[in-house]
Every structure is written in structure tokens, then in C-alpha cells.
ModelCIF file with pLDDT and N, C-alpha, C, O atoms, coordinates in Angstrom:
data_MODEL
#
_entry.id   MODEL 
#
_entity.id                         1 
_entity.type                       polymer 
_entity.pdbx_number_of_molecules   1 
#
_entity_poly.entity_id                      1 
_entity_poly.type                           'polypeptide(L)' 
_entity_poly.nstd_linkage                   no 
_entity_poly.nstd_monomer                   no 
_entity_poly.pdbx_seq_one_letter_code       
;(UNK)(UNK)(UNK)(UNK)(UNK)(UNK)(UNK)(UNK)(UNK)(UNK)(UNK)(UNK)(UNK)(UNK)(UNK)(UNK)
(UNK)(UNK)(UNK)(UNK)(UNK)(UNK)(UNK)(UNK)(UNK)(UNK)(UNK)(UNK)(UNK)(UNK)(UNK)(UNK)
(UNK)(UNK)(UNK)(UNK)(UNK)(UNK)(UNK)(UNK)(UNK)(UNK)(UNK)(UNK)(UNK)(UNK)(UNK)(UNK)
(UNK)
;
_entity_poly.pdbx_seq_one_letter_code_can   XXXXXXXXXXXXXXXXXXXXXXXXXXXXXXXXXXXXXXXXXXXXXXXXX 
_entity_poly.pdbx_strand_id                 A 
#
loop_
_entity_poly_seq.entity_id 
_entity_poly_seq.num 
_entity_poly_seq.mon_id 
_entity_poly_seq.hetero 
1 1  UNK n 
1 2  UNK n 
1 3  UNK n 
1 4  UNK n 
1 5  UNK n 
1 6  UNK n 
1 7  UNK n 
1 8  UNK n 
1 9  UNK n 
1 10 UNK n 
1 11 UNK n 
1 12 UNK n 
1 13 UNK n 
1 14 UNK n 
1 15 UNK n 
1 16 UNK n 
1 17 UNK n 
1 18 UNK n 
1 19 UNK n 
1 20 UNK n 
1 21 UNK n 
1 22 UNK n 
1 23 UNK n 
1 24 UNK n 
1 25 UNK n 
1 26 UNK n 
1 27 UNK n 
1 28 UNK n 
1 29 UNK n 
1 30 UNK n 
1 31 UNK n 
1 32 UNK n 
1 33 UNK n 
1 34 UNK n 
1 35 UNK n 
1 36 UNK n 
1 37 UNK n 
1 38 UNK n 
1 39 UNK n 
1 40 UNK n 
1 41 UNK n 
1 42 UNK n 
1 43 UNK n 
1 44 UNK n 
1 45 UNK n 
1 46 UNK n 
1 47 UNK n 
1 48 UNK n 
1 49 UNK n 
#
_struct_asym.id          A 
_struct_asym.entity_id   1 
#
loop_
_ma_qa_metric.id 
_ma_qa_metric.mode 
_ma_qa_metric.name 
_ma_qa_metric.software_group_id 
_ma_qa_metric.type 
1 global pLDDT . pLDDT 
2 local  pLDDT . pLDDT 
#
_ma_qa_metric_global.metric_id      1 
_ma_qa_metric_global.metric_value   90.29 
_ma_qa_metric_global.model_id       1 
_ma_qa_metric_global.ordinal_id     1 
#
loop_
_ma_qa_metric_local.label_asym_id 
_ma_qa_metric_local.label_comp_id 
_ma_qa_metric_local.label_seq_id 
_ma_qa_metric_local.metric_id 
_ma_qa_metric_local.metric_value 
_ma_qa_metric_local.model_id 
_ma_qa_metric_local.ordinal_id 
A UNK 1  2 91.00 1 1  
A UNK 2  2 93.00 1 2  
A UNK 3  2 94.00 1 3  
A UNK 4  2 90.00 1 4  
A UNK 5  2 92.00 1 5  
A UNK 6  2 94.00 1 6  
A UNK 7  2 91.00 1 7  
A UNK 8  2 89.00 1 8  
A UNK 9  2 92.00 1 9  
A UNK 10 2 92.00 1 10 
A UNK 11 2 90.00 1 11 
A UNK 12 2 91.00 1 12 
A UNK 13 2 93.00 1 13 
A UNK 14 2 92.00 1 14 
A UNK 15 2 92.00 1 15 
A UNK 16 2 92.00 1 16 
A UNK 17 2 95.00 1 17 
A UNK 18 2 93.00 1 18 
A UNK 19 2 89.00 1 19 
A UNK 20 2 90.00 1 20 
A UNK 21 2 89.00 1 21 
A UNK 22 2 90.00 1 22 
A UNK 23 2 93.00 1 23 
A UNK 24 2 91.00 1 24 
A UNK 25 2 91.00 1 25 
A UNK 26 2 93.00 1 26 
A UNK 27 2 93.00 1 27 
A UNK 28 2 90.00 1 28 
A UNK 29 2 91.00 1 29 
A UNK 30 2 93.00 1 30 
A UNK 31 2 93.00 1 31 
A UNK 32 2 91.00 1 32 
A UNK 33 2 92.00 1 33 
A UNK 34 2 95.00 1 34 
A UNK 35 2 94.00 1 35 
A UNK 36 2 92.00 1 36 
A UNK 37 2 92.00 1 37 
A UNK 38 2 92.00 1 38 
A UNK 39 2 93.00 1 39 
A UNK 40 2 91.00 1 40 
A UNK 41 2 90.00 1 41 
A UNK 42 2 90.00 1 42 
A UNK 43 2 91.00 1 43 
A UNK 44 2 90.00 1 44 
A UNK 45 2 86.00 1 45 
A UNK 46 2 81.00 1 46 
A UNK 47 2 76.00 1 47 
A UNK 48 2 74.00 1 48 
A UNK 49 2 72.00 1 49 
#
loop_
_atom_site.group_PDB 
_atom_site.id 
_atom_site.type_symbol 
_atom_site.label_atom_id 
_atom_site.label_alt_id 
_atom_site.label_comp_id 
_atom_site.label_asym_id 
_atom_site.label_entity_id 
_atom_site.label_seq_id 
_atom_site.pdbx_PDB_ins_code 
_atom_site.Cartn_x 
_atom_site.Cartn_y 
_atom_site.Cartn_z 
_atom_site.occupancy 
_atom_site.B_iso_or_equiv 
_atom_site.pdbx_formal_charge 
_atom_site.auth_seq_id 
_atom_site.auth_comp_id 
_atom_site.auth_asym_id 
_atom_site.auth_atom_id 
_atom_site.pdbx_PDB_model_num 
ATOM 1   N N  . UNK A 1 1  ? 8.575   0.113   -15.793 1.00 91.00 ? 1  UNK A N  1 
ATOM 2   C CA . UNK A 1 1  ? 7.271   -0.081  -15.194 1.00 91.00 ? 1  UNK A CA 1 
ATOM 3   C C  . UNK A 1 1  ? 7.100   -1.524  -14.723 1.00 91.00 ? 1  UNK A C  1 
ATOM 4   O O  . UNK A 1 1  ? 6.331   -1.688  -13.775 1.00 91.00 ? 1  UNK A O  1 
ATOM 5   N N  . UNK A 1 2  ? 7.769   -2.712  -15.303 1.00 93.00 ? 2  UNK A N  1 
ATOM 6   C CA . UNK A 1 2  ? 7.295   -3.488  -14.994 1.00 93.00 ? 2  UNK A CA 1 
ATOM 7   C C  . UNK A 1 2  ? 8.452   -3.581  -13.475 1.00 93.00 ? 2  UNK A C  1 
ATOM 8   O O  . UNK A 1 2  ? 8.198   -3.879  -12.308 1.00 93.00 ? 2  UNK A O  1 
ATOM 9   N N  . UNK A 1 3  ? 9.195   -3.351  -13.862 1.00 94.00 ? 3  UNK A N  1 
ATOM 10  C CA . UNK A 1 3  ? 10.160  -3.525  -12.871 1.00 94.00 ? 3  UNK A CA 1 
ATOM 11  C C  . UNK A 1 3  ? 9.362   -3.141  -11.109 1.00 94.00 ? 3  UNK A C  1 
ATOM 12  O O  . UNK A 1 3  ? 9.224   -3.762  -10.055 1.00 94.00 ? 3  UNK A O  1 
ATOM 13  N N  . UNK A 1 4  ? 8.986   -1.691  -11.663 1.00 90.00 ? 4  UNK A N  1 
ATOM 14  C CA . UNK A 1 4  ? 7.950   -2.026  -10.281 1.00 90.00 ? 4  UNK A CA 1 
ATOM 15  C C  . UNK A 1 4  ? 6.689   -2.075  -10.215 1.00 90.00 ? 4  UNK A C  1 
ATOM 16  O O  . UNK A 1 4  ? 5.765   -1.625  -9.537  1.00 90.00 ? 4  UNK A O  1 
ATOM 17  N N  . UNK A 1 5  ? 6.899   -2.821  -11.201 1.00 92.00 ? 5  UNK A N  1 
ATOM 18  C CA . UNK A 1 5  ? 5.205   -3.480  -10.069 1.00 92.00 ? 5  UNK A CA 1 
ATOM 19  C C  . UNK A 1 5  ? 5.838   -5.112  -9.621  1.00 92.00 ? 5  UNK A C  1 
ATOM 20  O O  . UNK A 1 5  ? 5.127   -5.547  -8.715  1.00 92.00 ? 5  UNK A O  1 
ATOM 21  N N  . UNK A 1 6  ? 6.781   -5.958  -9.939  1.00 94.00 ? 6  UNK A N  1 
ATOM 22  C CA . UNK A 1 6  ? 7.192   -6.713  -9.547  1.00 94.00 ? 6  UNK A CA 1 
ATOM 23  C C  . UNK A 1 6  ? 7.964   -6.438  -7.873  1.00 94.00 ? 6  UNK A C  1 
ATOM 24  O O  . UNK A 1 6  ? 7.756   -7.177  -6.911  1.00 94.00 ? 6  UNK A O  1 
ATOM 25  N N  . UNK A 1 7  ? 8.848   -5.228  -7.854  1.00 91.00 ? 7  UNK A N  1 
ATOM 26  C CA . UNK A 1 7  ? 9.041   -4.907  -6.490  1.00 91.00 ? 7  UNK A CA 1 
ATOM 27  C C  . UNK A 1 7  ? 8.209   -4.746  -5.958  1.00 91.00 ? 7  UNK A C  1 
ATOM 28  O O  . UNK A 1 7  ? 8.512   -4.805  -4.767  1.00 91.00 ? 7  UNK A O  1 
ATOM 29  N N  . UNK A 1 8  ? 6.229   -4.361  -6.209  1.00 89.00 ? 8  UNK A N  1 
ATOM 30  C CA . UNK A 1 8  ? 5.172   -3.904  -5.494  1.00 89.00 ? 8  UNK A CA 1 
ATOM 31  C C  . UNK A 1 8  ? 4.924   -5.345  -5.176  1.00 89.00 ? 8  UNK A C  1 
ATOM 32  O O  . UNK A 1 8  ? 4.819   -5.500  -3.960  1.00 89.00 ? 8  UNK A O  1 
ATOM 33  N N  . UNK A 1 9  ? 4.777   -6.603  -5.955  1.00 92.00 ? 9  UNK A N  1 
ATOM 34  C CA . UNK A 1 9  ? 4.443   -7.511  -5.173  1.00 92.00 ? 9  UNK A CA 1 
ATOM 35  C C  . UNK A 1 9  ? 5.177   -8.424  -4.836  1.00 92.00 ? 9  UNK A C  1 
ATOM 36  O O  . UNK A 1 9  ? 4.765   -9.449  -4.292  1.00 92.00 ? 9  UNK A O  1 
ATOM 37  N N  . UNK A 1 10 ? 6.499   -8.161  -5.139  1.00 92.00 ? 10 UNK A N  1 
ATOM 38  C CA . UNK A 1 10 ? 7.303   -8.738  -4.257  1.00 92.00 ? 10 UNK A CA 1 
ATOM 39  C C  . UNK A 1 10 ? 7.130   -8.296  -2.490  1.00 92.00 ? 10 UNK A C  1 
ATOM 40  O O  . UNK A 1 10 ? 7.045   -9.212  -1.672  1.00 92.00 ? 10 UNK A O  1 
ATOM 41  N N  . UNK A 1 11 ? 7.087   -6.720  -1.993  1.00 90.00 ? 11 UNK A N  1 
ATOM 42  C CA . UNK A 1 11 ? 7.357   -5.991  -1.074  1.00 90.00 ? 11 UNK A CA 1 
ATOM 43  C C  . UNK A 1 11 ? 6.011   -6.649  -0.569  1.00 90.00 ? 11 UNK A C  1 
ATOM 44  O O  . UNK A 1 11 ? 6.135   -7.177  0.536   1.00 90.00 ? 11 UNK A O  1 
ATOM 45  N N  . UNK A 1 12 ? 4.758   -6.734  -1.130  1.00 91.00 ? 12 UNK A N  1 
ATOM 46  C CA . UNK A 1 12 ? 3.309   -7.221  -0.458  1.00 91.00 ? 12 UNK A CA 1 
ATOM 47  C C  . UNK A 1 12 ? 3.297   -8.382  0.179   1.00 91.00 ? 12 UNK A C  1 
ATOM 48  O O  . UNK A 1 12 ? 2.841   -8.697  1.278   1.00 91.00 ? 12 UNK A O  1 
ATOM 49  N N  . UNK A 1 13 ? 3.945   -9.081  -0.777  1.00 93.00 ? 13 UNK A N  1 
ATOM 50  C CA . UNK A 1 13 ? 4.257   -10.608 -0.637  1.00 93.00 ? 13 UNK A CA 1 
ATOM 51  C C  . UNK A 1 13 ? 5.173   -10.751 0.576   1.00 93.00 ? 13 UNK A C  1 
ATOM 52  O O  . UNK A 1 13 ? 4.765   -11.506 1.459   1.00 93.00 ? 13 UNK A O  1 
ATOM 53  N N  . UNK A 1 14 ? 6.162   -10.240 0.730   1.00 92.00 ? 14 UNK A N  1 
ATOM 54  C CA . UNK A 1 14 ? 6.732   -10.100 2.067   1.00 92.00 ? 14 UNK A CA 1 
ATOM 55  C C  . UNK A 1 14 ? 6.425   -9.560  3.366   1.00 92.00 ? 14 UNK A C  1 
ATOM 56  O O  . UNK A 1 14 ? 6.927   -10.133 4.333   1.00 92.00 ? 14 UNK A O  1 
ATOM 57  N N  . UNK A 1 15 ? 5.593   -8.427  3.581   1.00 92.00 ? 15 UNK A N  1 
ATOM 58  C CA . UNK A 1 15 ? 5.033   -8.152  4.376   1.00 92.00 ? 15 UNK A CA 1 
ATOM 59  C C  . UNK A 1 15 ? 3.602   -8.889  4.678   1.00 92.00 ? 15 UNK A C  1 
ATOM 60  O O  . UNK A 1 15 ? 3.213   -8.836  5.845   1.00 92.00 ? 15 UNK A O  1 
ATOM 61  N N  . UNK A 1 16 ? 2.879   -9.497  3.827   1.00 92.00 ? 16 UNK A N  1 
ATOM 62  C CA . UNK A 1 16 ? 1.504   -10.055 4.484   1.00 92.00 ? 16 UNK A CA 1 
ATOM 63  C C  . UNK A 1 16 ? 1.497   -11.852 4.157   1.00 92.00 ? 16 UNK A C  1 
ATOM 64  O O  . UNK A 1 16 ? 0.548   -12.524 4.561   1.00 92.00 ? 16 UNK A O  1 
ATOM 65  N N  . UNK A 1 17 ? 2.321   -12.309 3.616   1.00 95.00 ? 17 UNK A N  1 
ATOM 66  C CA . UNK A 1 17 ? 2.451   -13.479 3.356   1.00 95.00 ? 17 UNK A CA 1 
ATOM 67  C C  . UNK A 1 17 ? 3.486   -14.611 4.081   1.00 95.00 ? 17 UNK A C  1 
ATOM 68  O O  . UNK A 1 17 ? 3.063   -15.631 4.624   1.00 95.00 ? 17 UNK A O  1 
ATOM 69  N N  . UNK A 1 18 ? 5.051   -14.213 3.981   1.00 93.00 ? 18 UNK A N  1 
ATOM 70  C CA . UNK A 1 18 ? 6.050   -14.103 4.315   1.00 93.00 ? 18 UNK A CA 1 
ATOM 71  C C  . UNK A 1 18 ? 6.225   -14.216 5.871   1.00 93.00 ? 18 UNK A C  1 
ATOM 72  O O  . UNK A 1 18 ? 6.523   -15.180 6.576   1.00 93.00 ? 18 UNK A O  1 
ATOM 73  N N  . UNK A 1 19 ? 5.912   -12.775 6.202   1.00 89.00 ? 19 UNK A N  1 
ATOM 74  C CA . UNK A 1 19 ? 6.021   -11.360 7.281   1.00 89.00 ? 19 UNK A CA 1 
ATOM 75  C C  . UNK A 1 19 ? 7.665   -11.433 7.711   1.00 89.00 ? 19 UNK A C  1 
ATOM 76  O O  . UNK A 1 19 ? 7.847   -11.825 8.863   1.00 89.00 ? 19 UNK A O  1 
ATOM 77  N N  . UNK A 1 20 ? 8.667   -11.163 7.067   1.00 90.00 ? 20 UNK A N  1 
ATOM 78  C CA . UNK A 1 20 ? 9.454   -10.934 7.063   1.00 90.00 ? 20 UNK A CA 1 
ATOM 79  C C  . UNK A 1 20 ? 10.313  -10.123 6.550   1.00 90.00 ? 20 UNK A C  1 
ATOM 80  O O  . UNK A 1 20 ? 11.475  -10.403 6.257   1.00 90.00 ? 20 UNK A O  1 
ATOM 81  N N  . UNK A 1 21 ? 9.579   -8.711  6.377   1.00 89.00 ? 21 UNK A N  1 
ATOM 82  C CA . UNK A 1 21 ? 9.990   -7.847  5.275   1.00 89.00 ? 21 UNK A CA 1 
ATOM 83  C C  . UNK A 1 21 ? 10.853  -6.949  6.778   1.00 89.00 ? 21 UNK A C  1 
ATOM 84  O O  . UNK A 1 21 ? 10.933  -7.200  7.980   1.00 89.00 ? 21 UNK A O  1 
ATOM 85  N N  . UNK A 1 22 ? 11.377  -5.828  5.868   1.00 90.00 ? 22 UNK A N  1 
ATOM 86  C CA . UNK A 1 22 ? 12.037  -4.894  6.344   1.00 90.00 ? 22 UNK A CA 1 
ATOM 87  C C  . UNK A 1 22 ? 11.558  -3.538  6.360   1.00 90.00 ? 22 UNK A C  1 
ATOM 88  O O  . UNK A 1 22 ? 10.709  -3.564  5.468   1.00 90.00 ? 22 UNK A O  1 
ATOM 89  N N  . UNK A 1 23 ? 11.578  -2.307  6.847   1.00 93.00 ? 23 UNK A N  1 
ATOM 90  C CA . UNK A 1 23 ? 10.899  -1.244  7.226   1.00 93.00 ? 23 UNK A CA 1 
ATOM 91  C C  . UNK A 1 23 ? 10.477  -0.803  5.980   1.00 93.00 ? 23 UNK A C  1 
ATOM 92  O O  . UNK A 1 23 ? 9.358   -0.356  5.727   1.00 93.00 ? 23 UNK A O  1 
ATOM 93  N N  . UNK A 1 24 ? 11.896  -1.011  4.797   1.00 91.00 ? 24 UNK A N  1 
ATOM 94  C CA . UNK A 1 24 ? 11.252  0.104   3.466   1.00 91.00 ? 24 UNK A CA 1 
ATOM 95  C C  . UNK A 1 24 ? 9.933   -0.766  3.114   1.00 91.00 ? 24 UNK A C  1 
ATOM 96  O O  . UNK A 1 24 ? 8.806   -0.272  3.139   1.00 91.00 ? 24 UNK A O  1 
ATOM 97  N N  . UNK A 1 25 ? 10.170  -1.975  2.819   1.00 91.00 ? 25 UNK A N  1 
ATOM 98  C CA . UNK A 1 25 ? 9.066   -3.143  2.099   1.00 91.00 ? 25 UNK A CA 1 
ATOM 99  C C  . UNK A 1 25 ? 7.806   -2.709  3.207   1.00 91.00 ? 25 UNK A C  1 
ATOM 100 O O  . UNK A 1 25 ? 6.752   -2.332  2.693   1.00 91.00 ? 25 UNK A O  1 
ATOM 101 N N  . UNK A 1 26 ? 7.859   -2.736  4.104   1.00 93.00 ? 26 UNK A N  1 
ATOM 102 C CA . UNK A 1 26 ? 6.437   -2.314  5.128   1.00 93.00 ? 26 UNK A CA 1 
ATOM 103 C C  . UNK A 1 26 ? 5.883   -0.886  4.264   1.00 93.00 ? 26 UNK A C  1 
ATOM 104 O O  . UNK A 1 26 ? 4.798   -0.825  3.686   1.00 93.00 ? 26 UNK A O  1 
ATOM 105 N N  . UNK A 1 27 ? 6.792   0.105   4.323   1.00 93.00 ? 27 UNK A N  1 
ATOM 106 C CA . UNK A 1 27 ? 6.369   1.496   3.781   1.00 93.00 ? 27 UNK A CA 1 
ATOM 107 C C  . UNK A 1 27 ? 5.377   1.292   2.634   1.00 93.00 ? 27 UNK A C  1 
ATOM 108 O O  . UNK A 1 27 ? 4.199   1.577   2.418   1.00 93.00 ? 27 UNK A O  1 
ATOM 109 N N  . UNK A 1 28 ? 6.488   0.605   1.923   1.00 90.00 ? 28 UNK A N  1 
ATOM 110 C CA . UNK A 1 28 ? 5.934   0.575   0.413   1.00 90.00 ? 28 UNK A CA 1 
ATOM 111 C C  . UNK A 1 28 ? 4.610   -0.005  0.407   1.00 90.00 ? 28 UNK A C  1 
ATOM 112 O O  . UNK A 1 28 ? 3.770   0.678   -0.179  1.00 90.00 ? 28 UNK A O  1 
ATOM 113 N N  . UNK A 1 29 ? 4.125   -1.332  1.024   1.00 91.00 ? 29 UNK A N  1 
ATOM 114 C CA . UNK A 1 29 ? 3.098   -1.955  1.464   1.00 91.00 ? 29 UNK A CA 1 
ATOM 115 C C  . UNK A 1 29 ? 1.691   -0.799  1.759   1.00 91.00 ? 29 UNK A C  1 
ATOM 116 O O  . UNK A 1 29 ? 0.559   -0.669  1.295   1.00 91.00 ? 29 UNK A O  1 
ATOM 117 N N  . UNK A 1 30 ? 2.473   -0.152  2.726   1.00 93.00 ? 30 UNK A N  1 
ATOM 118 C CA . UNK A 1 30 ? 1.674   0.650   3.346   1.00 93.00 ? 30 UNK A CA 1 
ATOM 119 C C  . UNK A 1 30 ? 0.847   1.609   2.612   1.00 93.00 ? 30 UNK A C  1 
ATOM 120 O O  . UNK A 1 30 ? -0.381  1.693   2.585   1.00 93.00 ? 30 UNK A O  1 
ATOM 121 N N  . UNK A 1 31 ? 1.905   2.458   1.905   1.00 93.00 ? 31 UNK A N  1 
ATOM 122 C CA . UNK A 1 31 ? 1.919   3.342   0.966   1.00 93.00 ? 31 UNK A CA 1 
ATOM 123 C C  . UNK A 1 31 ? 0.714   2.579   -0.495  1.00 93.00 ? 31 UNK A C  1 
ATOM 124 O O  . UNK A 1 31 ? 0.086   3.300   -1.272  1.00 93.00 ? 31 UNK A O  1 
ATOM 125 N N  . UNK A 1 32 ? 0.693   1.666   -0.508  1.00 91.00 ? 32 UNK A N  1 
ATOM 126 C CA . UNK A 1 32 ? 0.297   1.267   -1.794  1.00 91.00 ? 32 UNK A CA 1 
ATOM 127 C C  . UNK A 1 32 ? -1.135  0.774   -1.178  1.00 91.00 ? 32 UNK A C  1 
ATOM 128 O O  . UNK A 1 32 ? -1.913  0.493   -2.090  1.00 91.00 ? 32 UNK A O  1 
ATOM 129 N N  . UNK A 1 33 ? -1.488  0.660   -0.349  1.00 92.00 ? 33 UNK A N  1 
ATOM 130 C CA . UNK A 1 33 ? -2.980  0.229   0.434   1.00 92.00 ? 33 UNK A CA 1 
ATOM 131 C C  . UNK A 1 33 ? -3.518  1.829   0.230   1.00 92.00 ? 33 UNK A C  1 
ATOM 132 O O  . UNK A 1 33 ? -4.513  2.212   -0.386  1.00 92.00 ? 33 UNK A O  1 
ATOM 133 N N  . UNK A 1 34 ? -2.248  2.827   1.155   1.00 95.00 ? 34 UNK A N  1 
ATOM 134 C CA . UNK A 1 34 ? -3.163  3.834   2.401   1.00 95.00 ? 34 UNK A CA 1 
ATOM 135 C C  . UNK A 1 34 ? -3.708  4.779   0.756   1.00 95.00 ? 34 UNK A C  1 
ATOM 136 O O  . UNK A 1 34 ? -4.885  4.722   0.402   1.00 95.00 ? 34 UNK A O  1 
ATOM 137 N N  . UNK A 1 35 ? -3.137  5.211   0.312   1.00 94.00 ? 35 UNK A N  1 
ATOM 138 C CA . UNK A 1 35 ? -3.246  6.002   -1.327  1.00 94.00 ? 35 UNK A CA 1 
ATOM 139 C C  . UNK A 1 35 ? -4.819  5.679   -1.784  1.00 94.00 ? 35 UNK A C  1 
ATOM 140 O O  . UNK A 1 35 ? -5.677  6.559   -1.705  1.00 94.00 ? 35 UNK A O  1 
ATOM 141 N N  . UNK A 1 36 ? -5.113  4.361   -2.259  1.00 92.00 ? 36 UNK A N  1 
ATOM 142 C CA . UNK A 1 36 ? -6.412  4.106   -2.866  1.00 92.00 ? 36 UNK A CA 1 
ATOM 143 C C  . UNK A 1 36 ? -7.534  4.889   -1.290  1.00 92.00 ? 36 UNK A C  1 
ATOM 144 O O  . UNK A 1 36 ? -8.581  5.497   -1.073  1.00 92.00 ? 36 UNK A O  1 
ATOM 145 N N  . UNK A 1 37 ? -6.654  4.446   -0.776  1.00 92.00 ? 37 UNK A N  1 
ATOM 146 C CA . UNK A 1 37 ? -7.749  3.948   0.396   1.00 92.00 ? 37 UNK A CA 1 
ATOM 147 C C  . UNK A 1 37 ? -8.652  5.563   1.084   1.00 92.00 ? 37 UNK A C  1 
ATOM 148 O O  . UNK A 1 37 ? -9.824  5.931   1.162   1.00 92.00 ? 37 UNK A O  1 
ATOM 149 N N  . UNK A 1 38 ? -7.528  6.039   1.402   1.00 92.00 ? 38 UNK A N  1 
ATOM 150 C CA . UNK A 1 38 ? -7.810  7.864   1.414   1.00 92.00 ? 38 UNK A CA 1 
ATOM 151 C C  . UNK A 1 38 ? -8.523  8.866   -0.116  1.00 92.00 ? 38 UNK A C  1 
ATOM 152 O O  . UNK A 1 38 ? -9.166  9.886   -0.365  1.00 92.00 ? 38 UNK A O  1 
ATOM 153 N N  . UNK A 1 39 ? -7.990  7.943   -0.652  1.00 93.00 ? 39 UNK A N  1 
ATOM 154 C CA . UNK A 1 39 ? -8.771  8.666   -2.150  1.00 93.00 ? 39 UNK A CA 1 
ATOM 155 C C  . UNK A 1 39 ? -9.971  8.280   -2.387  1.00 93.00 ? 39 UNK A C  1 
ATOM 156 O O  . UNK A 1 39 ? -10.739 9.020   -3.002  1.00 93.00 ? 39 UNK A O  1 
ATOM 157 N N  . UNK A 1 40 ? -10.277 7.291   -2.029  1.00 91.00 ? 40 UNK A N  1 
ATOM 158 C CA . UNK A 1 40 ? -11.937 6.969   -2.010  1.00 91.00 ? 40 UNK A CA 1 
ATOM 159 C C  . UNK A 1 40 ? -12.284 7.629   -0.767  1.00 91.00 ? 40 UNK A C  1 
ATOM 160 O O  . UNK A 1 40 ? -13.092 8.461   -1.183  1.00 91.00 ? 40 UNK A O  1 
ATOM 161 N N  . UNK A 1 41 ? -12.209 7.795   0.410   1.00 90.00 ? 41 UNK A N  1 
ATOM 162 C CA . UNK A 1 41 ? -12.665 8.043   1.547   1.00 90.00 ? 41 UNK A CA 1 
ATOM 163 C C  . UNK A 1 41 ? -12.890 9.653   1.344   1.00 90.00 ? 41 UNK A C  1 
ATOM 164 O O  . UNK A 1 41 ? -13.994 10.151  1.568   1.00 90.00 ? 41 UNK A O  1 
ATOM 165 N N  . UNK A 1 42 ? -11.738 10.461  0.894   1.00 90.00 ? 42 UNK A N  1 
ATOM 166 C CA . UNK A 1 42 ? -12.139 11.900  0.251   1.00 90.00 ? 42 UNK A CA 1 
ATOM 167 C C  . UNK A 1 42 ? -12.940 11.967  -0.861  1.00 90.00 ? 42 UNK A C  1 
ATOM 168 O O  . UNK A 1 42 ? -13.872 12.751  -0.678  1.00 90.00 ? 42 UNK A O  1 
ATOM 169 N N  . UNK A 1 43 ? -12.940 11.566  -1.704  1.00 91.00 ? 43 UNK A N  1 
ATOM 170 C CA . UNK A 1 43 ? -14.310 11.680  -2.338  1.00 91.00 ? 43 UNK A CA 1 
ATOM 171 C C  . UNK A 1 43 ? -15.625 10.790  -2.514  1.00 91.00 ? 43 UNK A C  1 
ATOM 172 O O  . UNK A 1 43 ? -16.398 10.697  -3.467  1.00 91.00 ? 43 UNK A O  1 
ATOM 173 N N  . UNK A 1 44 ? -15.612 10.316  -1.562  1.00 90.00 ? 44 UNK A N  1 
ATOM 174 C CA . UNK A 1 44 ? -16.979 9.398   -1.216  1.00 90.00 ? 44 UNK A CA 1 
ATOM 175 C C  . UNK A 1 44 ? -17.609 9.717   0.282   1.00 90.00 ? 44 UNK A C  1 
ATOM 176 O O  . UNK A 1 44 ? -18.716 9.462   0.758   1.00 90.00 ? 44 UNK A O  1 
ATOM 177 N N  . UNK A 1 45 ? -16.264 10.481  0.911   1.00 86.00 ? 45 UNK A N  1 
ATOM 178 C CA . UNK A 1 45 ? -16.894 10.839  1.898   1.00 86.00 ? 45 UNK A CA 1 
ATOM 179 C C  . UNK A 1 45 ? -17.570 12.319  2.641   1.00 86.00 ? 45 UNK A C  1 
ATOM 180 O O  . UNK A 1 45 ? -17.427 13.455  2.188   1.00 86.00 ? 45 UNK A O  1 
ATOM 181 N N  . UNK A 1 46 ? -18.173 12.016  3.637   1.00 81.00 ? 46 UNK A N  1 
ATOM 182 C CA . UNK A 1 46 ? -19.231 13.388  4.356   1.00 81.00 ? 46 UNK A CA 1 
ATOM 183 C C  . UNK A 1 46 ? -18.385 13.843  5.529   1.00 81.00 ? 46 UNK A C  1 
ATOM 184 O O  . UNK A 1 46 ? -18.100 13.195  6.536   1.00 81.00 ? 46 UNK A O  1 
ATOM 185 N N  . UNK A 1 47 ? -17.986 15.269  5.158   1.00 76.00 ? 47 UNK A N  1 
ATOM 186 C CA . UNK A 1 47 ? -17.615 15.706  6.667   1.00 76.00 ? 47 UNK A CA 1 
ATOM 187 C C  . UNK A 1 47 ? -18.789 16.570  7.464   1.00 76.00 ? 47 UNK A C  1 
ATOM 188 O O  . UNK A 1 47 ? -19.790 17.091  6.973   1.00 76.00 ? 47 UNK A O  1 
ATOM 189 N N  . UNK A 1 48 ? -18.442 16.560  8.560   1.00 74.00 ? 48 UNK A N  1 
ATOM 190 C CA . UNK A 1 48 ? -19.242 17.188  9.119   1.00 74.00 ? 48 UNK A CA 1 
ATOM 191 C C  . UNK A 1 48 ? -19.449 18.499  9.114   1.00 74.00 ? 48 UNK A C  1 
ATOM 192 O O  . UNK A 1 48 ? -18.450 19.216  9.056   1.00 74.00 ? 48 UNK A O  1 
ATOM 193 N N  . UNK A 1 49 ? -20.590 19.032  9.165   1.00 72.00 ? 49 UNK A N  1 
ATOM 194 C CA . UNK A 1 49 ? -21.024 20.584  9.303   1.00 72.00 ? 49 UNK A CA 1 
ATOM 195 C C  . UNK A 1 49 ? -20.640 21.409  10.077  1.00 72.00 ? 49 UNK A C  1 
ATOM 196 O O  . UNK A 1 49 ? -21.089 22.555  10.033  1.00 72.00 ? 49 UNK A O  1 
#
């Protein structure tokens, strides 16, 4: 476990700090934003009628 969460901010750290990461490190980045981000939006959010 710890192992990754050190690759999680290593991979962050490279893509928004850095910006020199590579496609997987972008994914992972990505992946670790888009997750929270859609899970609040489905249950906090209103669809339409």
C-alpha cells in the first residue's frame, strides 16, 4: 500500500508539477482525479426529467 501511494504522487508530481511524465503516469493522474470526481457528480447530482 504504501508502495502506491508513493507511485500516486510520484505520477501527480510528474504530470502537474514536472510536466514531463509519460502516457501511463498521465492515465494514472487522470484516473485518480476523474474517480472522486464522477462519484460525487453521480450522487450529488440532478438529471434531467
Amino acid at each position: 500500500m504504501k508502495t502506491l501511494i508513493n507511485t500516486i504522487k510520484n505520477d501527480l508530481y510528474r504530470v502537474f508539477v514536472k510536466g514531463d511524465a509519460d502516457t501511463v503516469q498521465m492515465a494514472h493522474a487522470y484516473f485518480v482525479l476523474a474517480v472522486p470526481a464522477l462519484a460525487l457528480l453521480f450522487t450529488f447530482g440532478k438529471f434531467p426529467v
